[in-house]
N, C-alpha and C positions, 0 to 999 in steps of 0.2 A: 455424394454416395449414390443417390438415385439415379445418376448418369453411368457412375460404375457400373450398375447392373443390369442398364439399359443397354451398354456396350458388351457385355459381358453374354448376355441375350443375342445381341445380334452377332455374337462370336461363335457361340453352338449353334446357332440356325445355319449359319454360311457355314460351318464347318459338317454337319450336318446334309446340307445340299452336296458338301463338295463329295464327301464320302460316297451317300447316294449315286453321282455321277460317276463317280471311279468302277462302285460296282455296278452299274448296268450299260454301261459303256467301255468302262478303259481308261477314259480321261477324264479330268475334273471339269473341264471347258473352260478354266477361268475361275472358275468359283474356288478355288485356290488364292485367287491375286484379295478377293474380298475376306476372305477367311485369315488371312495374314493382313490386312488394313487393321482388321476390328479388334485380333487379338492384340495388335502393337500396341493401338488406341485403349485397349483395355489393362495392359500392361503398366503402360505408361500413368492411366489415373491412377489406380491402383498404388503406385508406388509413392504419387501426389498425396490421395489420399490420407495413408498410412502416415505417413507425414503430418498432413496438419494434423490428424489427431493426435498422434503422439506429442506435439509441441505446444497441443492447447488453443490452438488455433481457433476465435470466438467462444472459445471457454475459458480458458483463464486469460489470455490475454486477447487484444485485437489488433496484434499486430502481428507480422514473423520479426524475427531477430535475423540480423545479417547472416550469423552461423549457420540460422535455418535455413537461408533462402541458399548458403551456400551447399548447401546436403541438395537440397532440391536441386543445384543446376550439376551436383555430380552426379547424383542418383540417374538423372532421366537419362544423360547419356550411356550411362550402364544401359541402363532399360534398354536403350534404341543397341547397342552393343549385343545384350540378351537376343533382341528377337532378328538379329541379324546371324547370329548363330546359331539360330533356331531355324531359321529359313534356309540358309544352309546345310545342316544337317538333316531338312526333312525332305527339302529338294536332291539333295544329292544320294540320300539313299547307305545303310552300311558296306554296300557294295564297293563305293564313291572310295576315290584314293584319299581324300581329305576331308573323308568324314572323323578322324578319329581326332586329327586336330581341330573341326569345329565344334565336334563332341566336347572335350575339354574345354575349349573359349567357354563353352553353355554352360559346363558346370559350374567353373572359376568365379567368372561372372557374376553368376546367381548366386550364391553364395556370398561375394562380395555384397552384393543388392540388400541381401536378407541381414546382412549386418548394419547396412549402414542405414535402414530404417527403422534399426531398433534403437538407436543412438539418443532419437529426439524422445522416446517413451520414456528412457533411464532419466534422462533430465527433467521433464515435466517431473517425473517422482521423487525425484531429490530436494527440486524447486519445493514443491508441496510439502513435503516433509521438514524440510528447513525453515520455511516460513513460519510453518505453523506454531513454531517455537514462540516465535514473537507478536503474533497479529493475534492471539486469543479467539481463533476462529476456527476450535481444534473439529467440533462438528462438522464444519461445511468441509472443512481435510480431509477428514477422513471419511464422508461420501464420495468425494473427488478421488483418492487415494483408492479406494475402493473400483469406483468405475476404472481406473487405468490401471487395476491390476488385472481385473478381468480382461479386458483388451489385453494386456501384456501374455497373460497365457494363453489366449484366443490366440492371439499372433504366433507364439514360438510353436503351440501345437499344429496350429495351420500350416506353418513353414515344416517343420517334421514331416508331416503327415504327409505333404502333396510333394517335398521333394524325394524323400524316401521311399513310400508307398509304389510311385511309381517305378522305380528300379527294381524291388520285391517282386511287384508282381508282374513286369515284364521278364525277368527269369524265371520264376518258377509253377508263371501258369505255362498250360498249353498250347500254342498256336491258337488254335479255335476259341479257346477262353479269354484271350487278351482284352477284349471289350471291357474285362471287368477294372481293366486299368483306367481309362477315362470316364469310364461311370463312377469310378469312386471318389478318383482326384477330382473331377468336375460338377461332384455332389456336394463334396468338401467345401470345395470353393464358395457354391453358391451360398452352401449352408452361411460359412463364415462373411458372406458379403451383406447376408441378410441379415445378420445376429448385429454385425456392426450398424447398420443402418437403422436399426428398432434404437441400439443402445445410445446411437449419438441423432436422434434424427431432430428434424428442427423443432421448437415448440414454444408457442407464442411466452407459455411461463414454465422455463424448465427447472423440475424441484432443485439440480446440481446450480444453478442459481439465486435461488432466494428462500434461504434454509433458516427458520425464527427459531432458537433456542432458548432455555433458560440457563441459570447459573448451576442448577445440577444436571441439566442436560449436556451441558460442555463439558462441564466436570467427568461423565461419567464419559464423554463423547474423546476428549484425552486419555483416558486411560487405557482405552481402547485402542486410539490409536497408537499408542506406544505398542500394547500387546502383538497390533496388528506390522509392525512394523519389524518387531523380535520375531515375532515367526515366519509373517510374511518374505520377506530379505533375508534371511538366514537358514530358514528350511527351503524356500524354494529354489538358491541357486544350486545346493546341494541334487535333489531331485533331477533336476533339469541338467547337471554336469555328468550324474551316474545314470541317467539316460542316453547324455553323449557317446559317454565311454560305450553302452551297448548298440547303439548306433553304429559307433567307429568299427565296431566288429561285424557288424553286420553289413554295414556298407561295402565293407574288404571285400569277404567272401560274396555278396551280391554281385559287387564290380568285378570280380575273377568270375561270374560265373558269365555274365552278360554281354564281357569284352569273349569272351570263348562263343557266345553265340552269334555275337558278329562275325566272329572268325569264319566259324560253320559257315554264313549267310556269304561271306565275301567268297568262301571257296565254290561254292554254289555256284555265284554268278558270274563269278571270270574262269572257275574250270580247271584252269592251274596253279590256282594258291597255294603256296606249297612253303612260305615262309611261316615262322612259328615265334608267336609274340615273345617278347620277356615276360613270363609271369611275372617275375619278381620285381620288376619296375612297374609291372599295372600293379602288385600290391602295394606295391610303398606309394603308388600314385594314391590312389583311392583309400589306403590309411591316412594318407596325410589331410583329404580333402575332410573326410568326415571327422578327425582328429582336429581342424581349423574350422569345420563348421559347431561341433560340439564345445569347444573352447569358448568360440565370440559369444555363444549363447551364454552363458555361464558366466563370461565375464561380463556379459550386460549389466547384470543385475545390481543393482545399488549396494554396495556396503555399509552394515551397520556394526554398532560396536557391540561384544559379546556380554557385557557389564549389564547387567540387568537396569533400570530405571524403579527405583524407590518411589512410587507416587500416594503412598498414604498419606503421610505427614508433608506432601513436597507442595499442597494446590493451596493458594488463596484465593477467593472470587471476589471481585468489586464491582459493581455498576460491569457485569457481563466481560469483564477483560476477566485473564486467566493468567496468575505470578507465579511463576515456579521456582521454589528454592531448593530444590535438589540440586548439591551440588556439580553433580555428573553431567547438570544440563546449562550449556552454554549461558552465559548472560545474555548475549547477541549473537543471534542466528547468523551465522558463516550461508549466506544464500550463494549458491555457485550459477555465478553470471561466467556463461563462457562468450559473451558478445557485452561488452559495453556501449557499446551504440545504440541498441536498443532496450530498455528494461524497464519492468515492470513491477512495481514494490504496490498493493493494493494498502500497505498500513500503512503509506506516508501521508502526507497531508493532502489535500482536497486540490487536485492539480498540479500534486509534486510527485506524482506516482511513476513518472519516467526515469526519475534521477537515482540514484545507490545513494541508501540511509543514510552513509557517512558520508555524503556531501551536503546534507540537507544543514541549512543555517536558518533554521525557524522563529528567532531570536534575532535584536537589533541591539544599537545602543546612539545614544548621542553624545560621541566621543568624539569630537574632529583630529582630522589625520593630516599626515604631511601628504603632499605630492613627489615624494623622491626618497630615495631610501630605503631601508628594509623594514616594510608595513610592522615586523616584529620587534620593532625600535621605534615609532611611533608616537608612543604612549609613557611616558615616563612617574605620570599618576595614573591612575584608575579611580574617579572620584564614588563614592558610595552612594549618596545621594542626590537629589534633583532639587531644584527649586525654579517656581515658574511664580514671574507678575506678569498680570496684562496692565499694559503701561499705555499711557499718553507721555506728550511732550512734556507737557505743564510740572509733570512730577519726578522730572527727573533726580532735583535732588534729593527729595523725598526716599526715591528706590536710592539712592546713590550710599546715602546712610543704613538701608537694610539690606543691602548686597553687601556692606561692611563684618556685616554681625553672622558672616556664613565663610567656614573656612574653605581652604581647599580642597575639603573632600565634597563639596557641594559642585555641580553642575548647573552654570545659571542657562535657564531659559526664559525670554524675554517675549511677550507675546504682545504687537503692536497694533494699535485700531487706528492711530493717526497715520498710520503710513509714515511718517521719522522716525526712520533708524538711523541718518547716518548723523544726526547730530547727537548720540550718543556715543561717539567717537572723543570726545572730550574726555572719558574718562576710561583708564587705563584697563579695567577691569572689565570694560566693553570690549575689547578689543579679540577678548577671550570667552565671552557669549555666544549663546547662538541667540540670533534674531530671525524672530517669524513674522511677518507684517500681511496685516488683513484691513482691510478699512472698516468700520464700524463695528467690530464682531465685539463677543463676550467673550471670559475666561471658561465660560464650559462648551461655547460655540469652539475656541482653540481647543481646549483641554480634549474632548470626542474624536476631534481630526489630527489630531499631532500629540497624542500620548498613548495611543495603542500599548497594552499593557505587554505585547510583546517587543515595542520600541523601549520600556522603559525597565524590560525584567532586569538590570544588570543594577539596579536601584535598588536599595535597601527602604528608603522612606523617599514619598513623594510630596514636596509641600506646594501646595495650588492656591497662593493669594492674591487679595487687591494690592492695589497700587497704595490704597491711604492708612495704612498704619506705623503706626511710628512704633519701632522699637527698640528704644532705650534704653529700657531695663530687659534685653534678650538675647541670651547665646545660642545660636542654634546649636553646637557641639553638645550644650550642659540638658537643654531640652530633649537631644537624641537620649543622651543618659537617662534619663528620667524616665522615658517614652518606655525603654529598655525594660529598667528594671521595674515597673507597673505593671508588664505587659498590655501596653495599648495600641491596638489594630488601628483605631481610626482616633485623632484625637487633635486639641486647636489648644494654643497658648491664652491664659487664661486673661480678659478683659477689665483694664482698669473701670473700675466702677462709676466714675466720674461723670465719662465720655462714651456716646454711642453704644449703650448697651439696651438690649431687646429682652433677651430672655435671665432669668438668676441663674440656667448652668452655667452660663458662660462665663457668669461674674467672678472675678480671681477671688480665693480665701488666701489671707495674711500667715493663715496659722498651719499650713499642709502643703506638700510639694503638689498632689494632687487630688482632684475630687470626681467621682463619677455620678453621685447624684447629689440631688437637691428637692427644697421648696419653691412648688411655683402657686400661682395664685389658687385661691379655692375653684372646683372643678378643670382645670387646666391638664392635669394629669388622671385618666382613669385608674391609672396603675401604678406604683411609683417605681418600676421600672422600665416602664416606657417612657417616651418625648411627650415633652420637653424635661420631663425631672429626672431621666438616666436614658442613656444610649442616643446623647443627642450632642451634635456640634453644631456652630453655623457655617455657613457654605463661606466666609470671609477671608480666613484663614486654616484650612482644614487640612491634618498633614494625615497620610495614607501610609501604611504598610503595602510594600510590594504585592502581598496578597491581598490586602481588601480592597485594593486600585483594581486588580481584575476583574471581582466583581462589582465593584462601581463603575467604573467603568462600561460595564453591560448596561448599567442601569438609567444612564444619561440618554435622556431622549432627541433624537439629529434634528428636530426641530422647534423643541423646547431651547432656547437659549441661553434665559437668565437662570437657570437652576433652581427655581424654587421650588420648596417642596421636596428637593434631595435631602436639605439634613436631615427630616423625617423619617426618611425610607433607609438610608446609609444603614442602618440599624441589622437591617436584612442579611448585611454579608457578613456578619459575624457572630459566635454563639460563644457565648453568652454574650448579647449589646451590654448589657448593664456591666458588666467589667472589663469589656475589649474598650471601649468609648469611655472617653475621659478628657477632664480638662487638664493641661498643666498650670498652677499657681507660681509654682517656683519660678516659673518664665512668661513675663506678660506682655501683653502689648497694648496699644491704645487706639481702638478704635477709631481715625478722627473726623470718618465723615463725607470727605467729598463729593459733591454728586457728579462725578466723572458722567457717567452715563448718563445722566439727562439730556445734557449738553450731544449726545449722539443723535439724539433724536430729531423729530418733526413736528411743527407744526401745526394741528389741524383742526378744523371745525373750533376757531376759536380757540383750542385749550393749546399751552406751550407744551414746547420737545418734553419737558422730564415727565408730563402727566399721562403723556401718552404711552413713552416709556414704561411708568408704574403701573399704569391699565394692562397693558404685558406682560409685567413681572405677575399681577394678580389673576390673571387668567390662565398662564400656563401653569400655576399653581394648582387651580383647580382642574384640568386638564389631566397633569402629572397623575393626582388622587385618581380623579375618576380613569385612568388607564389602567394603572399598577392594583385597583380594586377590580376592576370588569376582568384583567389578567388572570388573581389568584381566583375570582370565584371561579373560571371558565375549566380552569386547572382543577379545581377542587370539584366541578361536576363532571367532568372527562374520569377523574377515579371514581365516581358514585357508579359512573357508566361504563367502565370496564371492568369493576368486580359484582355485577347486578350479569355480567353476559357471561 
């Protein structure tokens, strides 16, 4: 824009010079050839310009769209068209045999020009107005909305103004008054070159970018925008069409009066002019131009639907997003991409902002597929559930008999530290696993890197156990039941009492399908709905709701390995822990113990693999505590310190 004005500058100065030279000489000397460089130059940004802004260009998006870039390579050849029939008709004079068809090219032209740079304004506005349907971002809209309507009238009035104005007052001033034609139109101009470059000029932090609301600020910042949208689009094409119409008549009679002053001018200069236009076809000429220039304005303007928008009873606010249930208003914003090759969605996810909403697949599953076929025939189950061991060799038959006790609606995932998978090939129901093989890893070192809870949303329940339990006495199908009907978010099958048992939640009762609390020892529990005596399972066998995987899942630290210190905290992602967390008794299992994991270990300073191991297991414990404590206090003095400012 500052280059525009710069050119624009050095257009009236050479033009300026040139006039100077005509009157105190005769001829321009040339300064005619620089006067027509600067205005092409000036024309031509101009029309660049108007362009990106109209299309948002470093403002809403940072790219063009092919459809943009195709306006631009029609537009400038108009442009270069424009100022060739300008140069034409200013060099040849109305005298000139063929002035009246470069006359026309100038008009046609320009008028084509002026329409097809309003093309990119309508769509930024629609864009904007569409979107804002869905991204909950009705404030920063409707500032946005707001700057390109001013633009938008800035532009159509500017276009009026400077193409009209001068027709008007080259008929109906005087000879000697004509001056006041280019002082006006090229006051216009500047005015409008300056007003746009205040409105769009660069700025290290521009407010139309980083606009902080709250939930009754948006609230109030929608309503508006709808208001603004009912009247804005709906009175203004009105205005601006019943403008045309008085345009169209005034252009008529303007153009009958001005092609009769050429007439005058041409008889003048050659002496025996003596042929006599068709009035009636310069009228219909110049109704029809100002009739096509009043039209495209008017039909610029976006359409909106006449149905008022009900927003009292239509807004819910949540955590700053905005749900609208008024029926009148789309589910999903219909955004008009007229270029698919290039596009810009700011509400898709964090680097999917290129692609249209309904391509986006944000969501996975571990469902294996055929190679051949129609991908829509594939699938002939849809299993509900997941189930993951991390396994060694040693215990294959061990898993062999609780991959038994899990029907077909189960997906087995098999998580391997010895590196053998293929000798799990022996048994039938391998063949239909997925196998992940890591050498020395844990089940929650697997569990953080290959159960993304958007790998696993297609899961109803996630069960994440050891390799060493035997279960005997366990249906996974009768346990989903139970799960079900208790409602338990997080919950573990409950422990033969016999064998390997740590804490008494865990321990099975004979007399209950299920329990969520208990007795533990004296001082062990501050509260008895905290852990260990409610809202507690162990990390051994722990089965998850598709939702509280999400957020445990968050809560597993990528360097913490052995998980301790998670049954404790698990508590967190569900409200109420004391009735979400639960044991099932109805369905038990038997601890039995293996030290799988020592056997991974090292050596060192003396002590064997498993002690080094448990020195591990008892550090990142403490570790765990003191992160997830230093987290909430940091949390809880960050609010001390933004409701104190």
């Amino acid at each position: 824009m500052s280059l525009l004005l710069l050119m624009k500058s050095l257009n009236l100065i050479f033009e300026a010079e040139d006039k100077y030279h005509v009157k105190t000489t005769g001829t321009p000397r040339g300064w005619e050839a620089l006067f027509f460089i600067f205005r092409t130059i000036r024309a031509l940004l101009l029309f660049t310009v108007i362009v990106l802004i109209g299309t948002g260009w470093s403002f809403l998006k940072p790219f063009l769209q092919d459809n943009e870039k195709r306006l631009l390579m029609l537009g400038i050849p108009l442009q270069v068209l424009v100022n060739i029939a300008y140069i034409m008709e200013t060099e040849e004079g109305p005298s000139a045999k063929n002035f009246g068809f470069w006359f026309t090219i100038f008009v046609f032209v320009d008028i084509a020009c002026c329409f097809v740079i309003m093309i990119p304004v309508t769509w930024s506005i629609r864009t904007l107005r569409d979107t804002s349907k869905m991204d909950g971002r009705a404030a920063t809209n409707l500032k946005k909305l707001r700057l390109f309507r001013d633009f938008y009238i800035a532009l159509v009035v500017y276009l009026y103004f400077t193409r009209y104005s001068g027709i008007f007052l080259t008929v109906y001033l005087d000879y000697k008054d004509q001056w006041w034609c280019p002082m006006v139109t090229e006051t216009a101009t500047l005015g409008f070159y300056t007003t746009m470059y205040y409105l769009f000029q660069p700025q290290e932090r521009n407010q139309y970018f980083a606009l902080a609301f709250d939930d009754d600020e948006e609230e109030a910042a929608l309503t508006k925008y709808y208001i603004f949208c009912d009247s804005a689009f709906l009175i203004l094409p009105l205005i601006f069409i019943f403008s045309g119409v008085c345009l169209q008549i005034s252009g008529s009679l303007a153009g009958m009066q001005y092609q009769k002053t050429i007439d005058r001018i041409r008889h003048i200069a050659r002496g025996a002019f003596t042929s006599k236009a068709n009035e009636s076809m310069r009228l219909i000429i110049t109704t029809f131009i100002g009739v096509l220039f009043g039209f495209l304005i008017g039909k610029s303007f976006p359409s909106l639907s006449l149905s008022k928008l009900s927003l009292s009873s239509g807004l819910l606010t949540f955590s700053g997003n905005i749900h609208i249930k008024d029926p009148s208003v789309p589910a999903q914003a219909k955004v008009q991409i007229n270029d698919t090759s290039k596009i810009w969605v700011p509400s898709n996810p964090r680097g999917a902002e290129r692609l249209p909403p309904g391509f986006l697949v944000p969501q996975s599953d571990l469902y294996p597929r055929r190679l051949y076929g129609e991908p829509s025939e594939d699938l002939t189950v849809t299993p509900k559930y997941l189930v993951t061991f991390t396994v060694g060799y040693k215990q294959m038959h061990n898993i062999d008999a609780a991959i038994k006790k899990f029907s077909g609606n189960f997906t087995v995932l098999l998580f391997h530290y010895d590196n053998r998978t293929s000798d799990w090939d022996a048994y039938e129901w391998s063949k239909q696993a997925i196998h992940v093989s890591v050498l020395k890893q844990t089940k929650w070192w697997f569990a953080k890197r290959f159960l993304h809870p958007d790998i696993v949303a297609a899961y109803e329940y996630i069960f994440i156990w050891d390799e060493d339990l035997g279960v005997e006495h366990f249906k996974a199908e009768e346990y989903i039941k139970l799960v079900k009907k208790h409602g338990l978010e997080i919950s573990q099958p409950g422990l033969e009492p016999n064998r390997g048992l740590t804490w008494q939640m865990t321990k099975r009762r004979g007399d209950r399908e299920v329990h969520k609390e208990t007795q533990e020892k004296p001082g062990w529990c501050p509260d008895s709905h905290l852990p260990p005596c409610a809202g507690f399972v162990e990390i051994m066998a722990p089965v998850f709701s598709r939702e509280a995987w999400r957020c445990v899942w968050h809560m597993i630290q990528n360097d913490l390995v052995h998980g301790w210190g998670l049954d404790f905290a698990v508590r967190k992602c569900v409200e109420p822990a004391h009735e979400k967390i639960g044991v099932v008794d109805a369905q038990w299992i038997v601890h039995q113990g293996i030290p799988s994991l020592g056997g991974q270990g090292e050596a060192n300073n003396g002590k064997q693999p498993w002690q080094g191991v448990r020195e591990r297991c008892r550090s990142e414990w403490k570790m765990f505590q003191d992160r997830i404590a230093n987290a909430e206090k940091d949390y809880y003095e960050s609010l001390e310190t933004s409701s104190s400012t």
